[in-house]
C-alpha positions as a LaTeX table, in Angstrom:
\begin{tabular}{lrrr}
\hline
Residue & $x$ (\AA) & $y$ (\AA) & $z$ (\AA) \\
\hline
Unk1 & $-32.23$ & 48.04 & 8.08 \\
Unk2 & $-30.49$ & 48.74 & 5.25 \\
Unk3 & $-29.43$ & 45.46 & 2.73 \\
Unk4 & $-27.25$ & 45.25 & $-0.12$ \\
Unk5 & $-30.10$ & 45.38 & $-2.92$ \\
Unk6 & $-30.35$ & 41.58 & $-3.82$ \\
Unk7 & $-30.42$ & 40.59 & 0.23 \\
Unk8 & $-33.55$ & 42.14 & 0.58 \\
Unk9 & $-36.01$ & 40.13 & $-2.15$ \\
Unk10 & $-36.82$ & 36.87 & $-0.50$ \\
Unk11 & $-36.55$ & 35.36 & 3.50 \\
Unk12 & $-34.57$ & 33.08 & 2.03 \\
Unk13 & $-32.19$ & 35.54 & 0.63 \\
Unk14 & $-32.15$ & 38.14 & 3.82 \\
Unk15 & $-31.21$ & 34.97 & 5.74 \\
Unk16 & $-28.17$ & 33.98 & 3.65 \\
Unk17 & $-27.34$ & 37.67 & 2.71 \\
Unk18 & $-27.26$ & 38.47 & 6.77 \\
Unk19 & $-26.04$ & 35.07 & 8.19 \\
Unk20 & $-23.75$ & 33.59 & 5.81 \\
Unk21 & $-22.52$ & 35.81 & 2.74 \\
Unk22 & $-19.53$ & 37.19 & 3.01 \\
Unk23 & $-18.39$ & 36.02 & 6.10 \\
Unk24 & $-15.00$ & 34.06 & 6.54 \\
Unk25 & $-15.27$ & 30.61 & 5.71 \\
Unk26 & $-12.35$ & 28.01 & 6.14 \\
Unk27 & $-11.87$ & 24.25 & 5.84 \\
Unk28 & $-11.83$ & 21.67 & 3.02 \\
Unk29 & $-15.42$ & 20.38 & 3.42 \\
Unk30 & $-16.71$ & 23.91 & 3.74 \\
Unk31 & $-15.23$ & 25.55 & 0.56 \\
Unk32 & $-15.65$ & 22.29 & $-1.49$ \\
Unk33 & $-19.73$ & 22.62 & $-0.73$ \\
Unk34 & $-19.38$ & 26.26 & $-1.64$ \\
Unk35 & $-17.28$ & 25.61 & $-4.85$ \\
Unk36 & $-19.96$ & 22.84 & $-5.86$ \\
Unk37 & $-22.77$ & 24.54 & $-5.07$ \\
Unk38 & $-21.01$ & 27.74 & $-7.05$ \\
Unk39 & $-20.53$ & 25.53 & $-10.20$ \\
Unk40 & $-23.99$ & 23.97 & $-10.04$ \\
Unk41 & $-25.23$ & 27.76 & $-9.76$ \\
Unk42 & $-23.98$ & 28.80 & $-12.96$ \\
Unk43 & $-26.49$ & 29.61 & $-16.04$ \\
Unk44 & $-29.43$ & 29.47 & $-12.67$ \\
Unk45 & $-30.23$ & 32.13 & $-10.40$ \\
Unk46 & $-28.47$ & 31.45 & $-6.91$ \\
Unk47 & $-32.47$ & 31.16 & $-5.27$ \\
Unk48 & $-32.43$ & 27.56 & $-6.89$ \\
Unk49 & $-29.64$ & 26.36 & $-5.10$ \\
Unk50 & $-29.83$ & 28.08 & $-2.10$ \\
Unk51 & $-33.38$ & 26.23 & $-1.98$ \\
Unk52 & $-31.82$ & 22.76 & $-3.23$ \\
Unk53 & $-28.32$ & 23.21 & $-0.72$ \\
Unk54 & $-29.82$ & 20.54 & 1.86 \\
Unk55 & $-31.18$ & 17.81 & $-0.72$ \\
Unk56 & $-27.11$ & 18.67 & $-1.93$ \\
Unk57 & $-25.73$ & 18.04 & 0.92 \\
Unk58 & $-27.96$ & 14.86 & 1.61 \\
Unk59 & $-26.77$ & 13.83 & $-2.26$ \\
Unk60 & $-22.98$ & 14.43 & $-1.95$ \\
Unk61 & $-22.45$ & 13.20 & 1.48 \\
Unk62 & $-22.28$ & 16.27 & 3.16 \\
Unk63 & $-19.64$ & 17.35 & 0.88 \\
Unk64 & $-16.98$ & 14.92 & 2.18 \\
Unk65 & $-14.02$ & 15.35 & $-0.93$ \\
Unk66 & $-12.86$ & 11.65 & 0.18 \\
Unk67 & $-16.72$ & 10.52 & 0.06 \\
Unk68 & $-17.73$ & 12.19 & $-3.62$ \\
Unk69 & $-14.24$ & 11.00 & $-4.71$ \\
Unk70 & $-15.22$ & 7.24 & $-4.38$ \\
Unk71 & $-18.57$ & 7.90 & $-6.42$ \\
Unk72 & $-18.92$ & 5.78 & $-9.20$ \\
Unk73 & $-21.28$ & 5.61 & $-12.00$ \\
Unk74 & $-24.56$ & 4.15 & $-10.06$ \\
Unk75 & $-24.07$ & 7.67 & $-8.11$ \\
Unk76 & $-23.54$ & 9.45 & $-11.31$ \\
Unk77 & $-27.52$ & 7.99 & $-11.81$ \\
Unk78 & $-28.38$ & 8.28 & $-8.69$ \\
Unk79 & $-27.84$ & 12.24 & $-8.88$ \\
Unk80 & $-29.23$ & 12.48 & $-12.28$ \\
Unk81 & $-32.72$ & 10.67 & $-10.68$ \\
Unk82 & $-32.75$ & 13.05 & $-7.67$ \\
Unk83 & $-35.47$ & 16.12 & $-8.29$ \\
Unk84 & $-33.80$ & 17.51 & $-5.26$ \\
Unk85 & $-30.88$ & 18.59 & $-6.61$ \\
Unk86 & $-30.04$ & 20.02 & $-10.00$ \\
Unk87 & $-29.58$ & 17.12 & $-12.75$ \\
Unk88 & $-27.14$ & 18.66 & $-15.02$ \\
Unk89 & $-24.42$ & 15.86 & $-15.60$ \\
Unk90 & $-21.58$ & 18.15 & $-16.84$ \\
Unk91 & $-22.24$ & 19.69 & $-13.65$ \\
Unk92 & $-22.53$ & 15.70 & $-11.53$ \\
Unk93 & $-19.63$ & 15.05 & $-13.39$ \\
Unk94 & $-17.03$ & 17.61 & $-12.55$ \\
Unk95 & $-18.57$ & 17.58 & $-8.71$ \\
Unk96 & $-17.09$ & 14.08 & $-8.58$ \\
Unk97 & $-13.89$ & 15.00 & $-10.42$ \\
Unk98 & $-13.33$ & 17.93 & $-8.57$ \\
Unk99 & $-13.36$ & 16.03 & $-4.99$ \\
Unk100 & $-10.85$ & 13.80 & $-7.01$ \\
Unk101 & $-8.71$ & 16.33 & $-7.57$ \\
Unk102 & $-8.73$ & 17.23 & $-4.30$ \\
Unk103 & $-8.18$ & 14.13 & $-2.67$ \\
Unk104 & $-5.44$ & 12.17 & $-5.11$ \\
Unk105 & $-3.89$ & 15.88 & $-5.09$ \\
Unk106 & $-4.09$ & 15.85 & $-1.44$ \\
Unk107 & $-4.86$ & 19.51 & $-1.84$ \\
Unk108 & $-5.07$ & 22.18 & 0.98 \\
Unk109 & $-8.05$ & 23.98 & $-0.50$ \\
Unk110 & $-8.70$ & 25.97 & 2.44 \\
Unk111 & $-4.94$ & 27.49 & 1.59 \\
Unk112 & $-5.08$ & 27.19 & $-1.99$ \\
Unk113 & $-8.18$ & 29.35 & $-2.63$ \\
Unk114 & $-7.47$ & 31.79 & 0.17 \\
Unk115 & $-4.16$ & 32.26 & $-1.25$ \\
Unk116 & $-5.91$ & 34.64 & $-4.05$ \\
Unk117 & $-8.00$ & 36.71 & $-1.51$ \\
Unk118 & $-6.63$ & 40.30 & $-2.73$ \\
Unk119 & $-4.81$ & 42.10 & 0.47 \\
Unk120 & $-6.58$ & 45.32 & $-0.59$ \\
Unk121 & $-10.04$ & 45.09 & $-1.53$ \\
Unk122 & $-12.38$ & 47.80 & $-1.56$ \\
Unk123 & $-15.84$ & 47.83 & $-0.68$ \\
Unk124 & $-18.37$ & 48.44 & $-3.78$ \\
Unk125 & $-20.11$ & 52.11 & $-3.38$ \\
Unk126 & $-23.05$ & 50.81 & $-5.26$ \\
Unk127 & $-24.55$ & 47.25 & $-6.47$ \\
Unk128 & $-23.69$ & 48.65 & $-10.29$ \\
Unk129 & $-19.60$ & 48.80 & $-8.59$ \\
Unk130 & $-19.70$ & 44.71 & $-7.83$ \\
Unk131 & $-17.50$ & 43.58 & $-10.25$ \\
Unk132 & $-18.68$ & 39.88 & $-12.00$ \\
Unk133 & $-14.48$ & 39.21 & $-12.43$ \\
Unk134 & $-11.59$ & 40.20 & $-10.74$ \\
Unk135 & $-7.96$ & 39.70 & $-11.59$ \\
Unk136 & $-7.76$ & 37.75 & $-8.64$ \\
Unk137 & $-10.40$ & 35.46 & $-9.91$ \\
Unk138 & $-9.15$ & 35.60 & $-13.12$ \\
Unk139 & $-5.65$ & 34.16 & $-11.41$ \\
Unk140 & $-7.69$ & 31.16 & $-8.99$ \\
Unk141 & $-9.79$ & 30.01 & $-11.94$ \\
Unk142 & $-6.48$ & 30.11 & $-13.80$ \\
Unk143 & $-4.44$ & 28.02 & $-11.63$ \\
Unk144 & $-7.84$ & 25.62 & $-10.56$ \\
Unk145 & $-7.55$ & 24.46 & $-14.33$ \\
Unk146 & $-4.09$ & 24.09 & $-14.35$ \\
Unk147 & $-4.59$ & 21.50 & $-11.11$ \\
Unk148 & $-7.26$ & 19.55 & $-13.18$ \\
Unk149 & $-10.18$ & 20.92 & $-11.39$ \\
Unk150 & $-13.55$ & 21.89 & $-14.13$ \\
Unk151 & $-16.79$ & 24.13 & $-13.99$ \\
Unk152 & $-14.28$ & 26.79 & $-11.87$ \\
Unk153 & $-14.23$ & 30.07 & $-14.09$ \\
Unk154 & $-13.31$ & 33.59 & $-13.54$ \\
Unk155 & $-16.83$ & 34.47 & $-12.60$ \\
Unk156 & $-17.70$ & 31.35 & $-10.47$ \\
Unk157 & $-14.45$ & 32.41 & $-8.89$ \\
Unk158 & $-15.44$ & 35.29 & $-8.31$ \\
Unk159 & $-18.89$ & 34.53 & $-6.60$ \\
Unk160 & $-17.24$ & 32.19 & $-4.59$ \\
Unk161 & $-14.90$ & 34.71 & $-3.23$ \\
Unk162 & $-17.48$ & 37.09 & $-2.61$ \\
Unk163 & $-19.38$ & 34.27 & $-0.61$ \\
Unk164 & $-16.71$ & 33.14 & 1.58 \\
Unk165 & $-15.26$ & 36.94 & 2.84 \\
Unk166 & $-12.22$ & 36.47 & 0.25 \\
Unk167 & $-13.82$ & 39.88 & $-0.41$ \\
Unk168 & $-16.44$ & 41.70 & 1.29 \\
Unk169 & $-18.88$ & 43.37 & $-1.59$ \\
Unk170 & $-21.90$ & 44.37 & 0.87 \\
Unk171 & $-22.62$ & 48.06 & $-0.42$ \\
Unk172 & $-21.09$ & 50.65 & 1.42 \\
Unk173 & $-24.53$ & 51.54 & 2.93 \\
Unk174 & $-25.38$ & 47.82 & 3.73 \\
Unk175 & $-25.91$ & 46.92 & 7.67 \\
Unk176 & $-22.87$ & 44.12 & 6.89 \\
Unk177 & $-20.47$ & 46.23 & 5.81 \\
Unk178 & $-17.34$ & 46.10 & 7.80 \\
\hline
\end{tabular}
């Protein structure tokens, strides 16, 4: 079976690459993990926190925006103590703010981010056609910073669209491609 070139290194990666990436995902709690967990990826290789994602979820209350909102600064600790997770506190920091924004906001982030899924997208011939930014991503990390929201750049964007189907970048001779 035939993987997109990165999907094929570890179990851990075939897993995600043929279970989870790229496929549709929808709802607040959902897409706030994945934006996190995006953020806290950046500068790391996506391995770590693939590896890390349960002692996440376990730390940010399964990813509940109105939960991580109410954090406070014994939580801010609490995360930096926790080996399970990574203790970057830029990162801890804009986690919390970010579910702040979302909540005081009362944002629809399901809508919000899907609004920039491109209607045409097409499918990378090779891993060296991926792009790392996208005008699209260019435009959601644009208009995530003008809400308030930090850590959310073109190319975390970007990532995160590729992760959630906003755009489907499995190779053309992938298995997954549609």
């Amino acid at each position: 079976m035939t993987r997109c070139p990165w999907g094929d290194s570890t179990p851990d990666y075939v897993d995600y690459h043929d279970t989870e990436w790229g496929v549709e995902l929808h709802g607040t709690n959902a897409l706030y993990e994945r934006m996190t967990l995006e953020a806290f990826q950046s500068g790391l290789s996506w391995i770590t926190i693939l590896r890390k994602r349960p002692a996440f979820r376990s730390a940010f209350g399964d990813f509940d925006p109105k939960l991580v909102a109410e954090f406070g600064p014994a939580d801010v600790e609490r995360l930096m103590s926790d080996a399970g997770i990574v203790r970057n506190r830029m990162k801890i920091d804009a986690a919390i703010h970010n579910a702040r924004v979302i909540v005081s906001e009362d944002v629809d982030l399901d809508a919000l981010l899907w609004s920039f899924a491109p209607k045409d997208h097409v499918r990378p011939a090779t891993f060296a056609d991926v792009p790392a930014i996208t005008d699209e991503s260019k435009a959601m990390a644009k208009e995530l910073k003008r809400r308030g929201f930090k850590f959310l750049g073109p190319t975390t964007c970007y990532a995160l669209m590729q992760a959630t189907g906003m755009v489907d970048d499995h190779i053309a001779t992938c298995f997954r491609a549609r």
